[in-house]
N, C-alpha and C positions, 0 to 999 in steps of 0.2 A: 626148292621152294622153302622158304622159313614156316617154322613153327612157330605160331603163338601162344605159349603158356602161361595158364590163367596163375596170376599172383597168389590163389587160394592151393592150388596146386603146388607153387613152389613152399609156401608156408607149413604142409602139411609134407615136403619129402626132408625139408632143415628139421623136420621134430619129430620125425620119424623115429629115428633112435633113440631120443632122449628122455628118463624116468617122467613120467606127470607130477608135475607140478603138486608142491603139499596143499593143504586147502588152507584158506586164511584162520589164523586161530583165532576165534572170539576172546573178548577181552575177560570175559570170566575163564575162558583156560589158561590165559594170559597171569592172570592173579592167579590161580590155582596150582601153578607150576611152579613161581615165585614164593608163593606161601612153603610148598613140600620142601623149596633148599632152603627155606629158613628154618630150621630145627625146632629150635625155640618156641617160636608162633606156633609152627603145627604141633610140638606137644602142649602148647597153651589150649589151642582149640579142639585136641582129643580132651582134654581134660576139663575144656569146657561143657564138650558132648555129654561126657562123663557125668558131670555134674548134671545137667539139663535131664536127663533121664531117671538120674536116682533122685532129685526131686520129683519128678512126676509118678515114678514108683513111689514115691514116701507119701505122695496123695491119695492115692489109690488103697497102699495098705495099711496106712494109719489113720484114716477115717471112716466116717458112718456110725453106725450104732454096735456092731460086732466086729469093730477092724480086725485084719489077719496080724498086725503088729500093734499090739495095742500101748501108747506111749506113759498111759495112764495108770496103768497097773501096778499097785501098789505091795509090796513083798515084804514087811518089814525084818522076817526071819532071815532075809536074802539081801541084808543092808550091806554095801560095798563092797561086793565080791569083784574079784580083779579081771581082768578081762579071759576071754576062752576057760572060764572056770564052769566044773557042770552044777548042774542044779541040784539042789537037794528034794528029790523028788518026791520025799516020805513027810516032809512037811509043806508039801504044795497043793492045791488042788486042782483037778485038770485043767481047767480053765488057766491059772495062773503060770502053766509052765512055758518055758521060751520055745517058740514054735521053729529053731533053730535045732533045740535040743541040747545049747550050751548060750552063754551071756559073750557074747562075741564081744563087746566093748566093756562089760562089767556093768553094775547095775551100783547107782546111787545111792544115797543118805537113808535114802526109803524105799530103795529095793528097785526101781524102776529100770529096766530096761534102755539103756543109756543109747544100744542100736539104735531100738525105734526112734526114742526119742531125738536120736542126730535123722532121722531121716524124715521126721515132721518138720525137722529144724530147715534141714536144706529146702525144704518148698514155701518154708516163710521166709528165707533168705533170701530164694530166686524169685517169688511175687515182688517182694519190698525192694529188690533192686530194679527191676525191668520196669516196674507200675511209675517209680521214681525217677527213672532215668528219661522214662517216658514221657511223665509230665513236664520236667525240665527242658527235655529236646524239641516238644511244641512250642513252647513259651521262648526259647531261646531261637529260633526260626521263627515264630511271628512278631519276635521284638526286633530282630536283628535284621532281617526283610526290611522291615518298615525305615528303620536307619541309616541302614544302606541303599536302598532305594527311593524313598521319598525325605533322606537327610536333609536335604537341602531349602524344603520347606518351612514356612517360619510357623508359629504358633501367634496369634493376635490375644491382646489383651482379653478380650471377650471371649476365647476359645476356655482359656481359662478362667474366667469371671463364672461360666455358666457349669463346666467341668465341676467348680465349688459348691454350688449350686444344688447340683445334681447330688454328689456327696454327702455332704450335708443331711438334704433328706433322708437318703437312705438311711442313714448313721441315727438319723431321728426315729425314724421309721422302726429301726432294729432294735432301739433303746424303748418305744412302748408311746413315744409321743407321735399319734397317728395324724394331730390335727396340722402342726405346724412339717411335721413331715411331707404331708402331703403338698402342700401349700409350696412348697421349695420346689416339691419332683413336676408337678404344673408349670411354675413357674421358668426350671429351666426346659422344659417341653416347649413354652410359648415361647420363649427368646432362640431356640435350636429353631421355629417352624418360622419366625418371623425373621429371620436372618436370611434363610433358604429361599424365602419368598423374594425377599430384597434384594437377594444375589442371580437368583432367576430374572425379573426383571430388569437387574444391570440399571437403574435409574442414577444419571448422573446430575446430581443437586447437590447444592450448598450443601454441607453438615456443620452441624453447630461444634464446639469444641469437646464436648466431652464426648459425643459420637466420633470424631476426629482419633481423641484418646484409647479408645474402646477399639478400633480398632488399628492399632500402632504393633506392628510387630514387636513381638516381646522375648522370643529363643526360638531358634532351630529344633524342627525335630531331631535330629541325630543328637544336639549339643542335649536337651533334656532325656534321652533313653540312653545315653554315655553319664552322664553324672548319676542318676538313677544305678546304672551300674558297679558305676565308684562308690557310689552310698552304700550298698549292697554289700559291695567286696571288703567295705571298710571293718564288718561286724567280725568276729569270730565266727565261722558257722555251725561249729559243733556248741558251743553256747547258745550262741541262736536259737538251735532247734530244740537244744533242752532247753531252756527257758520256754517256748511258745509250747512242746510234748506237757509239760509241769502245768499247764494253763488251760488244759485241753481233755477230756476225759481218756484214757488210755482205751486203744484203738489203735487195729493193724493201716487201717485206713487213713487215720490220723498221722502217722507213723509215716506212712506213703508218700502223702499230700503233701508235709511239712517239709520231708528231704527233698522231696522236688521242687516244692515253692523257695528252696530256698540253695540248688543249685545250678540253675541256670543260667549263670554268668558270662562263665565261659562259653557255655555255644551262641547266645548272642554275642559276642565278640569275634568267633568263625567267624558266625555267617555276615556279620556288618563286613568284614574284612573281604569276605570272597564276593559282597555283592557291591563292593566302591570297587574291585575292578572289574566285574561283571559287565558294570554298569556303562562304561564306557567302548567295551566290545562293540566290533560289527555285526555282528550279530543282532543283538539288542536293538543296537541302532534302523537296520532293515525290518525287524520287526514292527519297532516303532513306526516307520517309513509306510506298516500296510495297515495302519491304523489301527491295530490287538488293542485290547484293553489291558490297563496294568494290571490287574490280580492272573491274565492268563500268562503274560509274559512270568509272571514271576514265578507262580507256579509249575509252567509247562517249560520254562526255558529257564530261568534263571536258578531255582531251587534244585533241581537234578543236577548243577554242576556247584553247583555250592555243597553238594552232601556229602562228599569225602573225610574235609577236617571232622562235619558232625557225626559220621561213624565212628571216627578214632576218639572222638572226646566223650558220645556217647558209653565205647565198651571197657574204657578206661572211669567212669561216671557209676556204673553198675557193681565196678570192685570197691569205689568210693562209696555208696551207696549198703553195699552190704557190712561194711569197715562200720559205718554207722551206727545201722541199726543193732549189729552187736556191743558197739560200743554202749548205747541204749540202755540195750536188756545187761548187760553186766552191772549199769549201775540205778537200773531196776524203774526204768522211765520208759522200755521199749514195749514189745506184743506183749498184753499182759495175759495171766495164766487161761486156760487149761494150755493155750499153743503151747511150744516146745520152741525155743529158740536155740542158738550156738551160742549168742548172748548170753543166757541165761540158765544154759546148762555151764557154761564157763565160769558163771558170778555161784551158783551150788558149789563148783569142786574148788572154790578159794577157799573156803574152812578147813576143807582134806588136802590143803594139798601135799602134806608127807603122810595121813595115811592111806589117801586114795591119790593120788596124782593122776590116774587116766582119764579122772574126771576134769581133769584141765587139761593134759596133753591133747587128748582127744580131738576136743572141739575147736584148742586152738591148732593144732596141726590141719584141720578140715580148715578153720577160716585163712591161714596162710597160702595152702594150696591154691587154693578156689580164688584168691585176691591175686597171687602171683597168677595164675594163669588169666587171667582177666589183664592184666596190664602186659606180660607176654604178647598175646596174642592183639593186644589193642598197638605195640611198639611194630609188631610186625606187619598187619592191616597199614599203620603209618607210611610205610616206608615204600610196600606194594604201591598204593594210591598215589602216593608223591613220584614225579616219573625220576625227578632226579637224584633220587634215594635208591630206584630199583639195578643202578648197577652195583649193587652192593654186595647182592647173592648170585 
């Protein structure tokens, strides 16, 4: 008599013997693995760790009213002492002595505590990078979305007629003239509500000619947020910002705002590029097919696969960004005092620098470090993200 054996039974005597199977590795162990055989990266990114904590410790014990490191601290019997030198403790008084118990980096023109004062510095370096990089990586994703995405749409005469309009006023408005300000911001208000209305009811009638004119397409969006671009890139940007810093009341805020306003170039440029080919995906295409609204598509589908370039351009942006703001304070435009800058502990030790020199090496060996391992770790993120880069490690 034959036997019939269930196919679940034979499946289970073939795997019998054989190890189980590893489990699928997720893509962040995927990256994580790649990251450890790139050397490089992963001492960029311990050193970025590194950095990310002795800023946050430099907030904690360099501020408040009684800090445990206090960066303020004036010594002038203790002017330039070299580094690991002890304190002279007979003309100190207990409040003024280093809570170290020696001047681990040496102490300035005026006695100051040159420690503390680097580890106020690195949490106004790591604010003004991240705050900056931050506002640029928005601005550069919701100009470069729109580009690539709705590139292809025109702009009509009247789009911009009323855009001027609107300008205008406000610009009136900011200058102190309330009456004809207002009268412009109404104005493009009533031509924005009566357009809407006209375009809601689709009424097809004669138009007379300069209504004809009015609305004549006049540029593409993509073609005005790309020359906007070019205009942008055209400038110097490290002038730029000092020019608009010099014009501005000094401010870590100010400081923040302006490096960001003013480098976003680049990641609008990513993200227009990854969302012209985005765009034409099946993906998109089925989406579109179920009727989504654009801003979900863009945001739920389009933006998560576009965010690779703008990581790497982002932590590559942050080393930019810190490179600045020192540059800044060295020539005395960046955070202005009581902070403590690397900037600006750097532009103090140019007067000494053959009788103190630690007061330059110091800060600039800190800004090298921390800017190399920022572009390290942004070259090696690069390459992880990119699939045909990763057989490389």
């Amino acid at each position: 008599m034959m036997k019939i054996v269930n196919s679940s039974q034979i499946h289970n005597e073939t795997t019998a013997g054989l190890p189980p199977a590893a489990p699928r590795k997720t893509r962040f162990q995927e990256s994580w693995e790649l990251l450890k055989k790139n050397k490089l990266a992963f001492l960029g990114l311990l050193i970025f760790v590194l950095f990310f904590f002795t800023a946050l410790a430099g907030i904690i014990l360099t501020s408040g009213t009684n800090p445990y490191f206090d960066p303020s601290t004036v010594r002038l019997q203790e002017k330039l002492r070299p580094p690991l030198s002890d304190p002279n403790l007979k003309t100190l008084r207990p409040e003024e002595t280093p809570k170290l118990g020696l001047y681990l980096f040496g102490t300035d023109d005026l006695g100051r505590d040159v420690f503390a004062r680097m580890l106020q510095g690195a949490w106004v370096s790591l604010t003004v990078g991240f705050v900056a990089v931050g506002i640029a990586v928005l601005i550069g994703i919701f100009l470069g979305g729109i580009a690539g995405y709705f590139g292809q749409n025109h702009i009509c005469l009247h789009h911009i007629l009323v855009t001027l309009i609107l300008f205008i006023g406000v610009v009136l408005l900011s200058i102190g003239n309330m009456y004809l300000g207002l009268t412009c911001l109404i104005t493009g208000i009533v031509c924005i509500l009566y357009y809407l209305l006209m375009k809601k009811r689709s009424v097809k009638k004669a138009q007379s000619i300069w209504l004809q004119m009015l609305h004549k397409k006049a540029i593409s969006v993509d073609t005005l947020i790309m020359r906007v671009v070019d205009i942008m890139l055209c400038f110097p940007s490290f002038f730029l910002i000092l020019t608009v810093v010099a014009l501005l009341p000094a401010s870590i805020y100010n400081i923040m705002i302006v490096i960001g306003l003013t480098s976003w170039m680049g990641t609008t440029r990513f993200v227009r590029a990854e969302f012209l080919s985005l765009r034409e995906q099946d993906f998109v295409t089925a989406v579109k097919a179920l009727g989504i609204s654009n801003l979900r598509i863009i945001f739920r589908h389009m933006v998560p696969n576009a965010i690779a370039p703008v990581l790497v351009s982002a932590t590559i942006g942050i080393a930019t960004a810190i490179l600045t703001e020192a540059g800044l304070s060295f020539l005395g435009f960046g955070v202005p005092p009581p902070y403590a800058t690397w900037g600006n502990i750097l532009s103090d030790g140019k007067r000494f620098i053959f009788d103190a020199p630690w007061l330059t090496f110091v800060p600039g060996f800190a800004i090298l470090i921390v800017v190399l391992s920022f572009n390290l770790f942004g070259e090696g993120l690069r390459d992880i993200l990119n699939p045909k880069l990763r057989e490389r490690y």
